[in-house]
C-alpha positions in Angstrom: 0.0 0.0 0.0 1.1 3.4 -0.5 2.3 5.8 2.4 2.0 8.7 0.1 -0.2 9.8 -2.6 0.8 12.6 -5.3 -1.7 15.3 -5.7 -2.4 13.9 -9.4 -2.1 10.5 -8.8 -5.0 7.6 -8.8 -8.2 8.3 -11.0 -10.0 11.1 -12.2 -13.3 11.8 -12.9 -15.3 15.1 -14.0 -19.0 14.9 -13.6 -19.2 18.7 -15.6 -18.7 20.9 -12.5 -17.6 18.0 -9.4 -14.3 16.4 -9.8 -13.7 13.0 -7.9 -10.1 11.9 -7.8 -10.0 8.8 -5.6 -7.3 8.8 -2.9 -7.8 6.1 0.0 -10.1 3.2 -0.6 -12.0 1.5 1.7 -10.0 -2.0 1.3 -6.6 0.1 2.3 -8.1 1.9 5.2 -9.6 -1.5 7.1 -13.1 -0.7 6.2 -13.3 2.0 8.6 -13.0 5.1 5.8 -12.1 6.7 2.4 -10.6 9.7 1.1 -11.9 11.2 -2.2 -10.8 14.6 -3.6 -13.9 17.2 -4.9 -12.4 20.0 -7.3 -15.6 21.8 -8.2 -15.7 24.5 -10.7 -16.9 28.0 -10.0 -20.6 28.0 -8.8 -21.2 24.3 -9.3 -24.2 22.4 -7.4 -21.9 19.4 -6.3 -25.1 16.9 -6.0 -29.1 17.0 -5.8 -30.6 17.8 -2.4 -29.3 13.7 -0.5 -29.1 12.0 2.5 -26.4 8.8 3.2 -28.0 6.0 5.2 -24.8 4.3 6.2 -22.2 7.3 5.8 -20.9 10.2 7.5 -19.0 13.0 5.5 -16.3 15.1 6.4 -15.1 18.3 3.7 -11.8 20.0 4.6 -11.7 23.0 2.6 -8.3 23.2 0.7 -9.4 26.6 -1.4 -12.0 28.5 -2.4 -15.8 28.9 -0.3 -17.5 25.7 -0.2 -21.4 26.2 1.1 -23.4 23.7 1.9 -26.8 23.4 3.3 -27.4 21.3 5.8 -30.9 20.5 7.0 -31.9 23.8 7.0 -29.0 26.0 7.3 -26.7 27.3 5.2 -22.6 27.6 5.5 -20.2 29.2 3.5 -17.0 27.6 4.5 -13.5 29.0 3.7 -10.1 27.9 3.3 -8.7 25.3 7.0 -12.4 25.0 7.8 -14.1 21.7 8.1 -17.8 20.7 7.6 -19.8 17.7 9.0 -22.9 15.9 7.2 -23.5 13.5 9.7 -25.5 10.5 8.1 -29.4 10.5 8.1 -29.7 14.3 7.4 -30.6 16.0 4.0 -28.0 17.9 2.3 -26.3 19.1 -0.5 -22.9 21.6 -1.2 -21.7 23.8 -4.0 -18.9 26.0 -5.3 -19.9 29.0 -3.5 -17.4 31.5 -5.7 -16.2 32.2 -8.4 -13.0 30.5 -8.8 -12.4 26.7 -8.5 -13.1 25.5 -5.3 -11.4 22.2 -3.4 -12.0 19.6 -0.6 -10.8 16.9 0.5 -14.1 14.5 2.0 -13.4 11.7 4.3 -16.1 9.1 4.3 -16.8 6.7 6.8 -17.4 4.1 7.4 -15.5 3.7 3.5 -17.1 1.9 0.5 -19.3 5.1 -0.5 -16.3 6.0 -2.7 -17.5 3.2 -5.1 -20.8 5.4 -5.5 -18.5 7.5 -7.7 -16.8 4.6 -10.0 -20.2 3.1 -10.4 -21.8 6.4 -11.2 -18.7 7.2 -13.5 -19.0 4.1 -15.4 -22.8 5.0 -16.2 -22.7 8.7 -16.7 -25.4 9.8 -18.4 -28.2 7.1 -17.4 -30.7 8.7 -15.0 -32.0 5.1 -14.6 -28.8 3.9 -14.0 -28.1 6.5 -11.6 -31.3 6.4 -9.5 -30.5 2.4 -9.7 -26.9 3.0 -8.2 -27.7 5.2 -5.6 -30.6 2.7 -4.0 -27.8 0.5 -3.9 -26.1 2.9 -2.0 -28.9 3.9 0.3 -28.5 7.3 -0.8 -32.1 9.1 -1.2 -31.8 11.6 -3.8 -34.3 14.4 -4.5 -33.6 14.8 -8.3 -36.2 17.7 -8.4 -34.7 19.8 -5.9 -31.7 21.1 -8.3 -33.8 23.9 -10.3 -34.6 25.3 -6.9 -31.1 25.0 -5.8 -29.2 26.3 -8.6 -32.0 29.5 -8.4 -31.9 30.1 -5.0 -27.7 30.2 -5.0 -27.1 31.2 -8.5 -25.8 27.8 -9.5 -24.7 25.2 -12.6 -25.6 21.6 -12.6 -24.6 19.4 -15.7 -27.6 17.7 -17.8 -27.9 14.0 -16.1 
């Protein structure tokens, strides 16, 4: 296993506007969590209003505002700052400026990063997708991204 991992190294994904690059899987972390890396581009919706079953999420911002509503408030978080979305509760986060924005979310317990490859793999499929993330026990609320995107001036890529 590797004791360090480059900034560009392991795999790369951009779903238009949310970058995953993979960085600790489950399998080499015991189970017990994974690190994935979001670039998101300026003003991006990161994902439809959702709420994990099994996971909780941790985003360290690296640069840029991140905000993020969770339940019903809103945080704009900047640069050293970290944000919880513990599992069970509804939320969603964006690119809150206009330059790229960066975080580094630990997931736990880990698995959840294979949302992403699966996800990846069927870009494009809204069946596929909404198939994917039952698997997951993810509840998404595909209708709440007009709303979103209105309400904080955001992008979200055609599904």
């Amino acid at each position: 296993m590797a004791t360090a991992i480059k900034a560009d190294e392991r795999a790369f994904f951009d779903f238009g506007g949310l970058g995953v690059r993979w960085k600790i899987d489950a399998a080499e972390a015991g189970r017990r969590f994974a690190v994935v890396h979001h670039p998101m581009a300026p003003r991006a919706l990161a994902a439809p209003l959702h709420r994990h079953t099994n996971e909780d999420e941790y985003s360290y911002v690296l640069r840029g505002r991140l905000g993020a509503l969770l339940g019903d408030e809103v945080v704009t978080a900047e640069p050293g700052t970290w944000v919880f979305k513990p599992r069970g509760q509804w939320h969603t986060f964006w690119n809150a400026g206009d330059e790229p924005c960066e975080i580094i979310e630990i997931i736990s317990p880990g698995g959840f990063e294979d949302f992403f490859r699966e996800v990846a793999a069927a870009w494009g499929d809204v069946e596929q997708f909404t198939a994917i993330a039952t698997k997951y026990k993810l509840e998404m609320d595909l209708g709440s991204i007009p709303g979103l995107c209105e309400r904080f001036g955001l992008t979200f890529p055609e599904l």
